[in-house]
N, C-alpha and C positions, 0 to 999 in steps of 0.2 A: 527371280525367274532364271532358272539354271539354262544354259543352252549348247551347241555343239560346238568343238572346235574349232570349226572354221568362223562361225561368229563372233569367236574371241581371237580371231587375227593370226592363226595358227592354220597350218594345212600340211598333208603327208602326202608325200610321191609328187610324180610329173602330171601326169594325166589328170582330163579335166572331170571333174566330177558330172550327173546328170543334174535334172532339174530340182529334184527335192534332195539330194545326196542320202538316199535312203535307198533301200534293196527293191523298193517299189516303181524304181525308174525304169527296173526292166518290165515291159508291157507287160499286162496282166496277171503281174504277180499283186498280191493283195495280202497284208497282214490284221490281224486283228488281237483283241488282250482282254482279259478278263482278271481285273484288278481287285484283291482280297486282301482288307485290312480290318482288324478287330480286335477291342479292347477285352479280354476276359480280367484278367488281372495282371499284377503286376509280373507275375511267372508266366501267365499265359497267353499268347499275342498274337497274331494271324496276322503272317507279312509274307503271302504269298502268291501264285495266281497262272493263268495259263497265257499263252501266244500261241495263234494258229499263224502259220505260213502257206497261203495258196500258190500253186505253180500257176495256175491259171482258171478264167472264169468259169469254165466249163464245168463239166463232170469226170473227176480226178480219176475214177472207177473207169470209167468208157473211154478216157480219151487220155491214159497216158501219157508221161513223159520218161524222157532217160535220163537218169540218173545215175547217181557213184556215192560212195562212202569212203573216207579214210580214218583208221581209227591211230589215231597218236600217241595217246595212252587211255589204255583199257578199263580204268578203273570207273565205271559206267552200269548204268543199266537202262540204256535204253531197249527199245524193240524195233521189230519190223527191219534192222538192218542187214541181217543173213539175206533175207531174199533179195534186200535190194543190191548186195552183191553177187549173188546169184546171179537175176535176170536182169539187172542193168537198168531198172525205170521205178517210178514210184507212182501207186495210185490214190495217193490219199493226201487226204492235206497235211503238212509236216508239223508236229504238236510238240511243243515245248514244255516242261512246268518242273516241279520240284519233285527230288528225288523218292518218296512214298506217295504222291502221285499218278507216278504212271499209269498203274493200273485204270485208275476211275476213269482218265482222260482217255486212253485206250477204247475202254467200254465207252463212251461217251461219244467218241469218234466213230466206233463202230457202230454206234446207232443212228447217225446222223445219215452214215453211209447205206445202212440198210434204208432208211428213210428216203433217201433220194433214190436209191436204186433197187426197185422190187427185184432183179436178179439175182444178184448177190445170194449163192446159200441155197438158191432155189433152182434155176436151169441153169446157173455158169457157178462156177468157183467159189471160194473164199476171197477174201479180201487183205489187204497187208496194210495194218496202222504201222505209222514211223512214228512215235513218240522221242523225245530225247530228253535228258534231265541233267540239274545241277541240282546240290545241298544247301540249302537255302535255310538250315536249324540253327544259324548261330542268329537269327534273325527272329526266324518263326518255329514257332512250335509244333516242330514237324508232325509232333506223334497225335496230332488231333486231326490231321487228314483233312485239313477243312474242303480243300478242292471236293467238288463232286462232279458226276459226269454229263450234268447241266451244265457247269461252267465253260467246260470243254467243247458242248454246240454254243453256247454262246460266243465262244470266242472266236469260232467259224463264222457265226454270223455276224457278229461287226465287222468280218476282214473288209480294211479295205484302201485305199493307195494311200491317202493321209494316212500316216502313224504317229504315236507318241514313242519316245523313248526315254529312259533311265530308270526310276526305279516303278515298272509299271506292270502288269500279266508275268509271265516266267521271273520277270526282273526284280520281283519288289521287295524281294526281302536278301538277292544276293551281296555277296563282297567279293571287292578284286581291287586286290594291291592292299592288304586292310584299307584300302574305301569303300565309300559305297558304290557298288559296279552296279549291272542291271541289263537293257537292253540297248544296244546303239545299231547303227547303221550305217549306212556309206556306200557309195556306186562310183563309178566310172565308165566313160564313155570310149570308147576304142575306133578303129580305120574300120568304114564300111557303116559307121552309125550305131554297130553293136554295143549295147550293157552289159556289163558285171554290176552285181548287188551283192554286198552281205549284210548279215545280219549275225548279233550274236548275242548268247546269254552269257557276263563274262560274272565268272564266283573264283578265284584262285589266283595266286598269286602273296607274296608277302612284299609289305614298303619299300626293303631295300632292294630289293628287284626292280622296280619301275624305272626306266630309264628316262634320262632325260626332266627331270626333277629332281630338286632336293631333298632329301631322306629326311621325313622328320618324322622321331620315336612316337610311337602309336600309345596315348591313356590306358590302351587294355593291353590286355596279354594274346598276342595274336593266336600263340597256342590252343587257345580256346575256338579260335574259327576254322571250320574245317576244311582239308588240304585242298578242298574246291574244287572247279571244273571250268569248260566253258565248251557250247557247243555254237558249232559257227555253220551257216548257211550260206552256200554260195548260189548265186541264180544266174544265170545268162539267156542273150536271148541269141546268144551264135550260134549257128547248126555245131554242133558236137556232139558223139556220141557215148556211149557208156565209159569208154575205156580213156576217149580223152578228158572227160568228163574226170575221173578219176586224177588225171595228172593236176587240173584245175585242183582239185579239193585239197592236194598237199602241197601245192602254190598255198592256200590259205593257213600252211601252218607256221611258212615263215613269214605270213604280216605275224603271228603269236608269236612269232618268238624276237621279232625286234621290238615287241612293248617290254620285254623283258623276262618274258616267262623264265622257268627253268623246268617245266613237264612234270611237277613232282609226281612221286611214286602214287598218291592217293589223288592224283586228279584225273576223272574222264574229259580228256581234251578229243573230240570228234566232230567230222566235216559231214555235210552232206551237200552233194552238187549237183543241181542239175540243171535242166537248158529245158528253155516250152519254143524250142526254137520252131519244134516238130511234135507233137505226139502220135502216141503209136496205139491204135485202136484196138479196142478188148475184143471186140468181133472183126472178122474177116472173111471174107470166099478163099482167098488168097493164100497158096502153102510160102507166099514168097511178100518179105516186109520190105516192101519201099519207102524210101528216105530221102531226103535232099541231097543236093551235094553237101558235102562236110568241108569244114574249115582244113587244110593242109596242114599236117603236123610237121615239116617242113616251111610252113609259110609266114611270113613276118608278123603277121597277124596272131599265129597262137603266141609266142613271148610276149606279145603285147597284151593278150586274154590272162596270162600270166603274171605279167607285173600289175593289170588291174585289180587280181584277185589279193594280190599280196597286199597292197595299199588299200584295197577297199575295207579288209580286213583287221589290218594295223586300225585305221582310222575307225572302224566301227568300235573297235575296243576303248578307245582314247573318249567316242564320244557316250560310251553307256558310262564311263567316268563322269564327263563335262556334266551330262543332262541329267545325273541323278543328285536328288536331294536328298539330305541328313533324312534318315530312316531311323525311329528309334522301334525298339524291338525286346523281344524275352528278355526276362529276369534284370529290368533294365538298361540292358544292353542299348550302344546308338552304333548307329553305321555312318559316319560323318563323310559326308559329300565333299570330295579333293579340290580346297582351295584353288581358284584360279590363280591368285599370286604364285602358288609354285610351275608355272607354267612357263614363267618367263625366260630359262634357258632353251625352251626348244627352237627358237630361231634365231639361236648363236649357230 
């Protein structure tokens, strides 16, 4: 039974983690996975699958939250992030999966959303899916598409606080560090009783990059795995709005870069952040949006919303490592799950 780093005696940063040390310790956020594995033949393998992230119980269309994006390196195709840098919020639940993908999950998501909300398209607006994506083909056989835009509501409907993580829904057929990565998790509690969560799909990365372990020569030829991704989610439940919101999500790229990244040219490394501290309603009387008071971006409180994101981060990436297991995969390929024995110099 594979488990997270701190099980195995190991922990990152000062600050104290929340109860489950999962993204879901900030109130009402809820993830859910829809996990895809199948044998065709020896060339052909489906090790792939979706993760929905909720901001919260509600109705994601009607009841808003603010949001940010930071994009790190652009080598990505996800959707729905123009707007959400545009107007600062996201309406929908944030979709994860593998790189040819997107689309079904998109449509999949968009019907869930017409489904809950008879307005949508008809007396109000359109709607803005977030999908995000990693390459997940040195695993699975991307070009069969297996994802469909069922899997996509389903994976909304099991959101929910319990999560699994490593190689499970977005995560099941990634690599990171040539191991097997996948999805991890990780929180932090802050002054005032506020959360930080993240969450992340991690696929990029090569062995002698990983810091803080010993480099040992990978059976395959890493060249065959491709230059990867990872997208990272950050959640809070501090009033912040779009803009600091923003400064949070590039806090999230240096927990990436003290696992050892190096940002390669061919990796989409991207953030999205937001806070259900408050949402902001799709109808109003109102020409004027009230808001809580906001956290002071002068106040000790945000470096500390800061270095939560940066460790909750680091540590989510470390445990989509811990908690995933040897993956075997296309054309005989295996993803072999990173030994706990190399673990042992992180608490020299």
């Amino acid at each position: 039974m594979r488990c997270k780093l701190r099980d195995l005696g190991f922990s990152i940063g000062t600050l104290p983690t929340g109860e489950r040390n999962q993204i879901t310790d900030v109130p009402g956020v809820r993830v859910g996975h829809v996990t895809i594995r199948e044998e065709m033949d020896e060339r052909t393998v489906i090790r792939t699958g979706v993760t929905a992230v909720l901001p919260h119980g509600g109705n994601s269309f009607l009841e808003k939250v603010p949001a940010a994006c930071f994009v790190l390196n652009g080598f990505g195709k996800t959707v729905g992030l123009v707007q959400v840098e545009e107007l600062g919020m996201i309406e929908s639940p944030i979709m994860l999966t593998n790189t040819f993908s997107v689309g079904e999950v998109w449509q999949g998501t968009l019907e869930h959303m017409l489904a809950m909300t008879p307005e949508i398209g008809d007396v109000t607006r359109s709607v803005n899916i977030v999908v995000g994506e990693c390459n997940d083909s040195y695993l699975n056989t991307a070009r069969v598409m297996a994802v469909t835009k069922e899997h996509a509501k389903e994976a909304i409907a099991a959101a929910r606080v319990e999560m699994e993580e490593g190689a499970v829904g977005a995560g099941t057929g990634m690599m990171c560090f040539g191991w097997k990565g996948g999805v991890g998790s990780s929180s932090r509690v802050v002054s005032g009783g506020y959360t930080v969560g993240a969450l992340v799909v991690s696929n990029f990365g090569r062995r002698e990059e990983l810091r803080f372990v010993p480099y040992v020569p990978p059976s395959f030829d890493e060249r065959d795995v491709p230059p990867g991704s990872i997208m990272m989610i950050v959640a809070t439940d501090a009033p912040l709005d779009a803009r600091q919101l923003k400064r949070l999500a590039r806090r999230a790229a240096v927990g990436l870069g003290r696992t050892g990244s190096c940002v390669h040219h061919g990796s989409g490394d991207i953030v999205i952040a937001f806070s259900n501290a408050y949402t902001i309603p799709h109808v109003s009387d109102s020409v004027l949006q009230s808001v809580p008071p906001l956290v002071r971006d002068d106040a000790p409180l945000m470096n500390e919303l800061f270095q939560a994101a940066i460790e909750a981060t680091e540590e989510a990436i470390w445990n989509s490592l811990t908690t995933a297991e040897t993956t075997t995969g296309r054309n005989g390929r295996v993803g072999e799950a990173m030994p706990y024995s190399l673990l042992r110099r992180m608490g020299e």
